[in-house]
N, CA, C and O atoms as a Tripos MOL2 file, in Angstrom:
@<TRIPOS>MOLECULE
protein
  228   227    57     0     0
PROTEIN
NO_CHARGES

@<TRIPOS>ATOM
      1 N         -14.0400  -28.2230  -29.7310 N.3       1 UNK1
      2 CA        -15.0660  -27.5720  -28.9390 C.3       1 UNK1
      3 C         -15.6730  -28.5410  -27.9230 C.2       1 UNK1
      4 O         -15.9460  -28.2180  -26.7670 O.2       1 UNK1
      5 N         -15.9090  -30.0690  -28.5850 N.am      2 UNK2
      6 CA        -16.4620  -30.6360  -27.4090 C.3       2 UNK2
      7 C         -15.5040  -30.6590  -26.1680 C.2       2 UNK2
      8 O         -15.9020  -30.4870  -25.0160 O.2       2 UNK2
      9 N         -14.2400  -30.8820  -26.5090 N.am      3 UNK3
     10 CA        -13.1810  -31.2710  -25.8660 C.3       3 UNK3
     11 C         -12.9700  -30.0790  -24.8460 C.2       3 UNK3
     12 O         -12.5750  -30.2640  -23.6950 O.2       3 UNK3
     13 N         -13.1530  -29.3190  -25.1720 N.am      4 UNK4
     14 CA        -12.9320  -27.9340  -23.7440 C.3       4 UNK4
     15 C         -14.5490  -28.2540  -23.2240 C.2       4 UNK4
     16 O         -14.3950  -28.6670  -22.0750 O.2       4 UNK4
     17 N         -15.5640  -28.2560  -23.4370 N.am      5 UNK5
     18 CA        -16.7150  -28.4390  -22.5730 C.3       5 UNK5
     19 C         -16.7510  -29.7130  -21.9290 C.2       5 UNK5
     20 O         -17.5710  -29.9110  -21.0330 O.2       5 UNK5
     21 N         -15.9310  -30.6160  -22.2970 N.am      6 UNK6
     22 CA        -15.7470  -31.9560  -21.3710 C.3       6 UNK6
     23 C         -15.1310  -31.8210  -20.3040 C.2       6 UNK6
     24 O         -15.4060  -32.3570  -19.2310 O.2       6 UNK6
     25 N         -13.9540  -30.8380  -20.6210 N.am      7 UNK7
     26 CA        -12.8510  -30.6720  -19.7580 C.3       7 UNK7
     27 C         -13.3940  -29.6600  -18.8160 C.2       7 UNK7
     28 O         -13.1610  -29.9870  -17.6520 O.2       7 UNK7
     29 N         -14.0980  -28.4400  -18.9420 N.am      8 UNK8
     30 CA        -14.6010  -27.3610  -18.2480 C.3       8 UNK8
     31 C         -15.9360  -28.0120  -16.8500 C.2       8 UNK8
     32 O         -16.1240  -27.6470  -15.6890 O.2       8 UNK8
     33 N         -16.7350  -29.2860  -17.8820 N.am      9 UNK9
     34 CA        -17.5380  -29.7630  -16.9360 C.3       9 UNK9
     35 C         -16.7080  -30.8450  -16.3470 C.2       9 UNK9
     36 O         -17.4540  -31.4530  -15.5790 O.2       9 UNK9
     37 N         -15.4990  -31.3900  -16.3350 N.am     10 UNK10
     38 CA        -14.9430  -32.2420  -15.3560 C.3      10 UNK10
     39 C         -14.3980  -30.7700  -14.0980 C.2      10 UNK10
     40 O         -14.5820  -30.8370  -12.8820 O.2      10 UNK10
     41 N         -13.8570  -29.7900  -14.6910 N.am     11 UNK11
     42 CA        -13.2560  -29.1310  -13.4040 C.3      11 UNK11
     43 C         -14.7010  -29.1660  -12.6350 C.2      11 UNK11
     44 O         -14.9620  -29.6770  -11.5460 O.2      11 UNK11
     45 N         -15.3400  -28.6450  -13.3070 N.am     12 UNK12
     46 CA        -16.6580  -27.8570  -12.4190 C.3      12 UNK12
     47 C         -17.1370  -28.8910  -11.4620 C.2      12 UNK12
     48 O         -17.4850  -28.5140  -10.3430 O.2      12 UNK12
     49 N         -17.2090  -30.4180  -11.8400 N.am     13 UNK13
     50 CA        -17.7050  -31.6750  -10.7000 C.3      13 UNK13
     51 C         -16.9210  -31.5490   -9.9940 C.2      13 UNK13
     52 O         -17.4070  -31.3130   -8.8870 O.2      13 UNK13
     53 N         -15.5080  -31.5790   -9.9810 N.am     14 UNK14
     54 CA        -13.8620  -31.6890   -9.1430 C.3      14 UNK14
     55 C         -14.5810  -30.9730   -8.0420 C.2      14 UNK14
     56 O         -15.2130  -31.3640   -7.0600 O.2      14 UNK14
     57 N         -14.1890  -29.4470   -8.6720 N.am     15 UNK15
     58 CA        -14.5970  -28.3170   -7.9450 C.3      15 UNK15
     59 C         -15.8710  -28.7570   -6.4530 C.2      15 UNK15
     60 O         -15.8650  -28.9650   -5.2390 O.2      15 UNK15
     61 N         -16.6690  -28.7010   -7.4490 N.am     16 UNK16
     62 CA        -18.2230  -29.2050   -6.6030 C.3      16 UNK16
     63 C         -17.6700  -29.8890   -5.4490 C.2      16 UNK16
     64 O         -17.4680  -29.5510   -4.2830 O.2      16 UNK16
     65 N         -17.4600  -31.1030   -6.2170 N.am     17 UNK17
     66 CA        -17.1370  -32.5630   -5.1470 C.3      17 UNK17
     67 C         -15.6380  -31.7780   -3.6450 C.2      17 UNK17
     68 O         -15.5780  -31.8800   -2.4200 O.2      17 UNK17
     69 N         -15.0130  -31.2960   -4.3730 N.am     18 UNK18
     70 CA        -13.7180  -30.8220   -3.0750 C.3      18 UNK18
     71 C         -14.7920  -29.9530   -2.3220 C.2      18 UNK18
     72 O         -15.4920  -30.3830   -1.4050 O.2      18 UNK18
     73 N         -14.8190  -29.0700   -2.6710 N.am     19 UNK19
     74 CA        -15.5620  -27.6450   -1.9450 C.3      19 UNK19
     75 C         -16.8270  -28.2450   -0.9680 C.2      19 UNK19
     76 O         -17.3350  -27.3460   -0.2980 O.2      19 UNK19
     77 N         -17.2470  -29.1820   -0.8230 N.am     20 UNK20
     78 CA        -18.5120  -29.7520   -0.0560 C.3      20 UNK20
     79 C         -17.7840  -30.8340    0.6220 C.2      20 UNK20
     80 O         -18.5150  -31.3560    1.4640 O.2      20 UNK20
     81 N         -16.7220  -31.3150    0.5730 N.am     21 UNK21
     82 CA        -16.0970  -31.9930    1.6710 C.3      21 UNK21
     83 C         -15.2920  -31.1860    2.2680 C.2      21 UNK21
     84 O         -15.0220  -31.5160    3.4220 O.2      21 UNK21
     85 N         -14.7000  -30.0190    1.7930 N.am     22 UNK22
     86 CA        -13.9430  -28.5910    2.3990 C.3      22 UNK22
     87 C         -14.4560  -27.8440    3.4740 C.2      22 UNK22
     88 O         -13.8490  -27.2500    4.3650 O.2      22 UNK22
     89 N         -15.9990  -27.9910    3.2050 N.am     23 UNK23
     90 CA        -16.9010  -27.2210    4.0960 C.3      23 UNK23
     91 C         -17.5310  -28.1500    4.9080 C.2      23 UNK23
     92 O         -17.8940  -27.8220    6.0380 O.2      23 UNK23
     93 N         -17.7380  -29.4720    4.3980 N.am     24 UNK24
     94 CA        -18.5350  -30.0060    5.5410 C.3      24 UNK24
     95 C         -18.2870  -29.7650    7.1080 C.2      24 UNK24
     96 O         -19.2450  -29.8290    7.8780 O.2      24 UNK24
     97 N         -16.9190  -29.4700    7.6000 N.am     25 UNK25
     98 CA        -16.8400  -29.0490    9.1000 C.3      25 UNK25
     99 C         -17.7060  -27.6770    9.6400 C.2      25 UNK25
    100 O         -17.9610  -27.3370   10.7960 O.2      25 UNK25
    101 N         -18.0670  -27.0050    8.3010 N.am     26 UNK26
    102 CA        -18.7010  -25.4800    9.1520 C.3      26 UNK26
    103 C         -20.1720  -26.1380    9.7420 C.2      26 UNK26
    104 O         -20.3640  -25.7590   10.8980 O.2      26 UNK26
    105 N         -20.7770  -26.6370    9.4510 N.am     27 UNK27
    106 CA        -21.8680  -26.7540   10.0680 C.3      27 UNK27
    107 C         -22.0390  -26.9130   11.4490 C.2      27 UNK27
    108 O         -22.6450  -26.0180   12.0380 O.2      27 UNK27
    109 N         -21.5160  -28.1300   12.2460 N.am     28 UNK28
    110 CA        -20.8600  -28.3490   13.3650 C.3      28 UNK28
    111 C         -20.6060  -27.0930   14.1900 C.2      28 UNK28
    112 O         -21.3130  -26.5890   15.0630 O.2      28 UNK28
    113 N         -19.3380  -26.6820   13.6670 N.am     29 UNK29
    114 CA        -18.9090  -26.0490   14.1620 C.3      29 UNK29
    115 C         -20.1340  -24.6070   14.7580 C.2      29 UNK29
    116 O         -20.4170  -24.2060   15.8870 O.2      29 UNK29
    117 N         -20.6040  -24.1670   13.3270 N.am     30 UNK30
    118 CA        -21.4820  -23.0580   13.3040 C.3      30 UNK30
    119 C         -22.2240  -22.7570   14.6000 C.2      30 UNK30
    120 O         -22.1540  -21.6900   15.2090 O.2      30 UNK30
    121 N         -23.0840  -24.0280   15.0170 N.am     31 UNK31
    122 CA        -24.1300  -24.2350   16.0570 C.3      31 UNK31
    123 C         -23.3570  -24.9410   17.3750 C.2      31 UNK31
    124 O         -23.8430  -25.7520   18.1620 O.2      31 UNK31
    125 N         -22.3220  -24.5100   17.3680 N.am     32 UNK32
    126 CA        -21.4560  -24.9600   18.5210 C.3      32 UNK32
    127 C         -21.3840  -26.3770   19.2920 C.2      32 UNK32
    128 O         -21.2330  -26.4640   20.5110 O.2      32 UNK32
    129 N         -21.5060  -27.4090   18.4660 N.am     33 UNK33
    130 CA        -21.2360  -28.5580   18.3160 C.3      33 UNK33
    131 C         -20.1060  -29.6780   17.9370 C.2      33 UNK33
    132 O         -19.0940  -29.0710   17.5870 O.2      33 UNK33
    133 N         -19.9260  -30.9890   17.8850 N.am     34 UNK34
    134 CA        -19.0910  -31.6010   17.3670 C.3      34 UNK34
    135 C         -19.5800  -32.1640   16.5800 C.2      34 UNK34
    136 O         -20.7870  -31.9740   16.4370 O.2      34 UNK34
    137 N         -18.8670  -33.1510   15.6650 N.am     35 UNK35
    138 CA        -20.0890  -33.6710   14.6920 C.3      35 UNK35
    139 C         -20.5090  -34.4120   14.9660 C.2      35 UNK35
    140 O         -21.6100  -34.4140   14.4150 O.2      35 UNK35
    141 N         -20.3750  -35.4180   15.6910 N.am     36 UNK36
    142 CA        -21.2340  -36.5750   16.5710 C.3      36 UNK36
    143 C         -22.7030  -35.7540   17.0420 C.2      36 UNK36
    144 O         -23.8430  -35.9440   16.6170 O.2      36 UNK36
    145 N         -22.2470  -34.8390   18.0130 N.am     37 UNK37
    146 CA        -23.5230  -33.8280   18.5280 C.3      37 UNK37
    147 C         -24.4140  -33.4110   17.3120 C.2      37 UNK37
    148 O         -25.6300  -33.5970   17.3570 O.2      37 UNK37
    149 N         -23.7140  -32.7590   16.0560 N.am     38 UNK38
    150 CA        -24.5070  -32.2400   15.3570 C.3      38 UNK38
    151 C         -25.3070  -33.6920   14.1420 C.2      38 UNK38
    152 O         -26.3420  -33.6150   13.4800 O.2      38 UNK38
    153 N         -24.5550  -34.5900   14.2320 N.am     39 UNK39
    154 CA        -25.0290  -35.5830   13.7800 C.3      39 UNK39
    155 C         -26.6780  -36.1670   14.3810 C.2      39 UNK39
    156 O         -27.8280  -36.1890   13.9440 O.2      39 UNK39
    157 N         -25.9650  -36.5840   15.6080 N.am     40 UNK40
    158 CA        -27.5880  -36.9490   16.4550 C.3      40 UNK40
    159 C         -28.6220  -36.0010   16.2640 C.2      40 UNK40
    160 O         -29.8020  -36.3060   16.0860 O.2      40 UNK40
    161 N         -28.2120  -34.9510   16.3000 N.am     41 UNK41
    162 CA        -29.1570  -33.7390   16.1060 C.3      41 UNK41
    163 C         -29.8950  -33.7860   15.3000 C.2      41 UNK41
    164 O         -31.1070  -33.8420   15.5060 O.2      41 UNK41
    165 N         -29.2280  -33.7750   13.8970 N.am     42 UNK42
    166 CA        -29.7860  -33.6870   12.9320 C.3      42 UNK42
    167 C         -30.8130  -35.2150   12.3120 C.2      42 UNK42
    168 O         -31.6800  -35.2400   11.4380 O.2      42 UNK42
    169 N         -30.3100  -36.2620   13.1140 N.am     43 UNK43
    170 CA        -31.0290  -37.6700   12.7630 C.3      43 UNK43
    171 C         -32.2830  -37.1410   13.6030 C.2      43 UNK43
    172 O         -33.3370  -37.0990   12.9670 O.2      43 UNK43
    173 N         -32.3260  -36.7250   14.9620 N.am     44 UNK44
    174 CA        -33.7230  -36.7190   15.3140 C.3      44 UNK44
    175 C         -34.6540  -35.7230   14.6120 C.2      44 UNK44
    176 O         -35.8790  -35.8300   14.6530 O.2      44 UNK44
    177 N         -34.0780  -34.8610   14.0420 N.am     45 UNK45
    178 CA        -35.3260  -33.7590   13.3920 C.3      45 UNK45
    179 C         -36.1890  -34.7370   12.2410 C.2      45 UNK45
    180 O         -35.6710  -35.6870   11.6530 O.2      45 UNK45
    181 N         -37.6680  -34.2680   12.0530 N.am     46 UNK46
    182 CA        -38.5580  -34.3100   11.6230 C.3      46 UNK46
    183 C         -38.0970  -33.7060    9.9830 C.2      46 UNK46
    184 O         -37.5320  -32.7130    9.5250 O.2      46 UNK46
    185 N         -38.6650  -34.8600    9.5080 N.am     47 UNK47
    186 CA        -38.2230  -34.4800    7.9270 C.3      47 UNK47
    187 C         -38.6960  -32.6170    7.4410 C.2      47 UNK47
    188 O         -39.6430  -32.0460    7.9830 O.2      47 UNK47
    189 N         -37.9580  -32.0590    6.5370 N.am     48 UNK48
    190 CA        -38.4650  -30.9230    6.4980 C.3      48 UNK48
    191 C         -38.1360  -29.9240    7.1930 C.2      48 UNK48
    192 O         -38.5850  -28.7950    6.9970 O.2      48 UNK48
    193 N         -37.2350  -30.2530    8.1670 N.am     49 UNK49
    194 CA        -37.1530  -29.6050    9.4540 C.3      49 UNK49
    195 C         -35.4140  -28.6080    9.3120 C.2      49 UNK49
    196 O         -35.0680  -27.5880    9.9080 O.2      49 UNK49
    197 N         -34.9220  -29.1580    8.6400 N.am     50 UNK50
    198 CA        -33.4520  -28.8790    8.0090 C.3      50 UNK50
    199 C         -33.8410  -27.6740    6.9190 C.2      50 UNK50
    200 O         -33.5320  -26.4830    6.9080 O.2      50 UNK50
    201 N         -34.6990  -28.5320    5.9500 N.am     51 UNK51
    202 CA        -35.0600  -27.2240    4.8060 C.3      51 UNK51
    203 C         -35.5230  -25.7460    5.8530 C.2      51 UNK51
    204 O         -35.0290  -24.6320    6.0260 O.2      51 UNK51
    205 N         -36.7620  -26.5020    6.3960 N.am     52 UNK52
    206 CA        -37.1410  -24.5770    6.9890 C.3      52 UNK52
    207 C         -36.0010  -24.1760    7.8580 C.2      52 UNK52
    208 O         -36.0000  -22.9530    7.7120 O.2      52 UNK52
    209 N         -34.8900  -24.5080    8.7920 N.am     53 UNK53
    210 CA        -34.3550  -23.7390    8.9570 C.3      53 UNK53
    211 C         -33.6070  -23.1040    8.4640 C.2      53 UNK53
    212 O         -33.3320  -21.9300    8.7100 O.2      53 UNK53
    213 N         -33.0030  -24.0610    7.3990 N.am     54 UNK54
    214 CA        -32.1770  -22.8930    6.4690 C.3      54 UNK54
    215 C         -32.4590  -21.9990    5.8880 C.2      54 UNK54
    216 O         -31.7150  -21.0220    5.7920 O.2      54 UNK54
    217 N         -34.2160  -22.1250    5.0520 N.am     55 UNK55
    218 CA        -34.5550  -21.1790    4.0940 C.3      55 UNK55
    219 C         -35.3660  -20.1450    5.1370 C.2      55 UNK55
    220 O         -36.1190  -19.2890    4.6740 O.2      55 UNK55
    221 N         -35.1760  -20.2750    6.4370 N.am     56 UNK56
    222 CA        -35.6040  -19.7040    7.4120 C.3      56 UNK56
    223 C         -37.2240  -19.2160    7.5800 C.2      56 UNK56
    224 O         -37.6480  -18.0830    7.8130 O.2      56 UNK56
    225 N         -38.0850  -20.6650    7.3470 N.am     57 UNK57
    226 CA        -39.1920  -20.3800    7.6800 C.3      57 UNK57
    227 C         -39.6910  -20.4490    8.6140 C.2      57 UNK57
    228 O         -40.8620  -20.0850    8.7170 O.2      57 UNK57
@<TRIPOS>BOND
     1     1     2 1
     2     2     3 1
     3     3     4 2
     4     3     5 am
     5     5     6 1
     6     6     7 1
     7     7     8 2
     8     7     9 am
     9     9    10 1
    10    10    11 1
    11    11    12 2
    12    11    13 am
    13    13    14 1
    14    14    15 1
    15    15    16 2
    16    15    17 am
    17    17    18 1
    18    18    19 1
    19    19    20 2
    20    19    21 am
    21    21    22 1
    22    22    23 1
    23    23    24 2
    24    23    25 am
    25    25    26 1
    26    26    27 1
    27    27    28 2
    28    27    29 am
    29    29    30 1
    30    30    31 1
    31    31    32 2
    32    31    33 am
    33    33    34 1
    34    34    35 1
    35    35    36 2
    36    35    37 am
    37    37    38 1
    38    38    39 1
    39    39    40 2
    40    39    41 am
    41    41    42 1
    42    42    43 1
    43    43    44 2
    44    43    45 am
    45    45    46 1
    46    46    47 1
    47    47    48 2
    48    47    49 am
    49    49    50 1
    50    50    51 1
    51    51    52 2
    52    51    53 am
    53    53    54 1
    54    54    55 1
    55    55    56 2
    56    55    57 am
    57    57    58 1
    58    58    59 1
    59    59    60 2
    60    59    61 am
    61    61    62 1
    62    62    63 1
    63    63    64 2
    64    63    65 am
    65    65    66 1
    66    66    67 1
    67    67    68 2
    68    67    69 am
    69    69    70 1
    70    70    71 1
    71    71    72 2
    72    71    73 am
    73    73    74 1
    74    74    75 1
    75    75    76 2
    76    75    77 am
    77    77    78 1
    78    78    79 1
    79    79    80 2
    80    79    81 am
    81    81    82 1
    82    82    83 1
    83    83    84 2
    84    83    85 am
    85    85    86 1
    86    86    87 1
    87    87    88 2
    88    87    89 am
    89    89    90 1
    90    90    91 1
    91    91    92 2
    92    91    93 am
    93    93    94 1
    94    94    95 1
    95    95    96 2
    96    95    97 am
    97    97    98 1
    98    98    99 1
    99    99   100 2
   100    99   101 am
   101   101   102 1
   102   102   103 1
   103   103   104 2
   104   103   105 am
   105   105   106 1
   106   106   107 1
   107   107   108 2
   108   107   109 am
   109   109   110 1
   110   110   111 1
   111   111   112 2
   112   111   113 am
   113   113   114 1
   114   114   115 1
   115   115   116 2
   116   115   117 am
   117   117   118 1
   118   118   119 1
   119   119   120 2
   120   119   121 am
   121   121   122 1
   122   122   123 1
   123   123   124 2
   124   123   125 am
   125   125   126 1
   126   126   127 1
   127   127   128 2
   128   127   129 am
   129   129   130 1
   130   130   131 1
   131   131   132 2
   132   131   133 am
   133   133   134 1
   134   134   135 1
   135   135   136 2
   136   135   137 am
   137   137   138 1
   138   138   139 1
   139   139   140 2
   140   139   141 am
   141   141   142 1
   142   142   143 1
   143   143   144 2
   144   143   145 am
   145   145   146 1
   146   146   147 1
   147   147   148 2
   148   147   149 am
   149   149   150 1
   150   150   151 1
   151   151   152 2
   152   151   153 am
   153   153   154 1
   154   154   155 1
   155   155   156 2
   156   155   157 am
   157   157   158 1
   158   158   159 1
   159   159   160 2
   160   159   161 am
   161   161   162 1
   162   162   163 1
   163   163   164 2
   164   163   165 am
   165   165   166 1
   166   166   167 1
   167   167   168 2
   168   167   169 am
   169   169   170 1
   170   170   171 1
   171   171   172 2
   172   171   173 am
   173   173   174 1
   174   174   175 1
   175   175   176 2
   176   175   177 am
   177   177   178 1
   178   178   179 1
   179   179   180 2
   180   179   181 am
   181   181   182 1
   182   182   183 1
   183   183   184 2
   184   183   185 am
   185   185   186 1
   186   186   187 1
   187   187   188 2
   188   187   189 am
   189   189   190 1
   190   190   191 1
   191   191   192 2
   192   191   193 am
   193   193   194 1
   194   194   195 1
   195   195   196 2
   196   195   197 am
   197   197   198 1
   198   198   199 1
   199   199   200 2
   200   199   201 am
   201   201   202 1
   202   202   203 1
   203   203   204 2
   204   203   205 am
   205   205   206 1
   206   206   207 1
   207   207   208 2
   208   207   209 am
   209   209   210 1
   210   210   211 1
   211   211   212 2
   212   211   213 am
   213   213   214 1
   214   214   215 1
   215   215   216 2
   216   215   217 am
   217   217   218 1
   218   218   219 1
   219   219   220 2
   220   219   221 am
   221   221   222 1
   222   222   223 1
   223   223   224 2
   224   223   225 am
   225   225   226 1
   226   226   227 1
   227   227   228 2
@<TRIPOS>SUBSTRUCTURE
     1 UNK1         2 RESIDUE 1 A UNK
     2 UNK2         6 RESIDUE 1 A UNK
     3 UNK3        10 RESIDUE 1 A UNK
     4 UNK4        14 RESIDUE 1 A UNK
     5 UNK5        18 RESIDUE 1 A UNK
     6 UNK6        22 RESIDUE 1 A UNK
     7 UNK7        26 RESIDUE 1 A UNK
     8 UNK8        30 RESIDUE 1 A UNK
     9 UNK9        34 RESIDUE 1 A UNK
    10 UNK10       38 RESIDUE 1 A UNK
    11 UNK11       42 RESIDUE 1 A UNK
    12 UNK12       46 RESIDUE 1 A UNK
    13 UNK13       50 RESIDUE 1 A UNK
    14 UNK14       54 RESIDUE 1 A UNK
    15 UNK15       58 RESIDUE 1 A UNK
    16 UNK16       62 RESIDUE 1 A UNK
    17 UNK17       66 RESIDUE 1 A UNK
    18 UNK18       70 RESIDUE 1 A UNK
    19 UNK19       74 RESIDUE 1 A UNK
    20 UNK20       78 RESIDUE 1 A UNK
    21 UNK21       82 RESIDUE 1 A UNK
    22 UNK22       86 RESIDUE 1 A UNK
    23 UNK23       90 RESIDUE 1 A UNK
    24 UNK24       94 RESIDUE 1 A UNK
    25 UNK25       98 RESIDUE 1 A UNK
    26 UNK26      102 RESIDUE 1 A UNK
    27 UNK27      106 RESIDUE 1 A UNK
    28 UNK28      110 RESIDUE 1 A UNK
    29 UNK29      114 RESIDUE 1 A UNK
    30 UNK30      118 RESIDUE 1 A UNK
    31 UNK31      122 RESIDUE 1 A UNK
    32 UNK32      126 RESIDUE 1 A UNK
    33 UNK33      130 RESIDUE 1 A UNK
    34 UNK34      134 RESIDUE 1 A UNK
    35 UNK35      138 RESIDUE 1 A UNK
    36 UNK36      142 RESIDUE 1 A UNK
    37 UNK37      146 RESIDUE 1 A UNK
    38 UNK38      150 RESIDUE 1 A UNK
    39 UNK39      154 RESIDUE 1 A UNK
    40 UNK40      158 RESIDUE 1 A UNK
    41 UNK41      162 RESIDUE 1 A UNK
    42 UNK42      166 RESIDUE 1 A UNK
    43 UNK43      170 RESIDUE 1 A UNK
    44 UNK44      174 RESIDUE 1 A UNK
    45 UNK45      178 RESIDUE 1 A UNK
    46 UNK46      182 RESIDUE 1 A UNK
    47 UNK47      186 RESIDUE 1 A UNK
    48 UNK48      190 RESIDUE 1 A UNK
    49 UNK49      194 RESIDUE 1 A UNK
    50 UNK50      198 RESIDUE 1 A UNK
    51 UNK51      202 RESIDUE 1 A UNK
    52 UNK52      206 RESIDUE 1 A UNK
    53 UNK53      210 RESIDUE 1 A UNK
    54 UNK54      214 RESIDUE 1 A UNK
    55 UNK55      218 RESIDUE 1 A UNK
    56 UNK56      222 RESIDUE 1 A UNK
    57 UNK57      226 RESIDUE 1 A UNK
């Protein structure tokens, strides 16, 4: 029993860890940028400033 919940929480990090370097290009792309562009971008915003737009406040 431990042995499948070891194994179930190694896929699930795998998983995690691929799928967020898989996607890291949509962002960029999304806001019609490169990632250099969307990079600078995102260094000048004001802390906080990332959260409200996403959770769209």
């Amino acid at each position: 029993m431990k042995r499948k919940i070891l194994i179930l929480t190694v896929i699930v990090m795998l998983l995690v860890s691929v799928s967020s370097s898989v996607f890291a290009a949509g962002m960029p792309a999304a806001h019609g940028l490169t990632g250099a562009e969307f990079g600078q971008a995102v260094s000048s915003l004001p802390p906080g400033a990332i959260a409200a737009h996403v959770s769209g406040r």
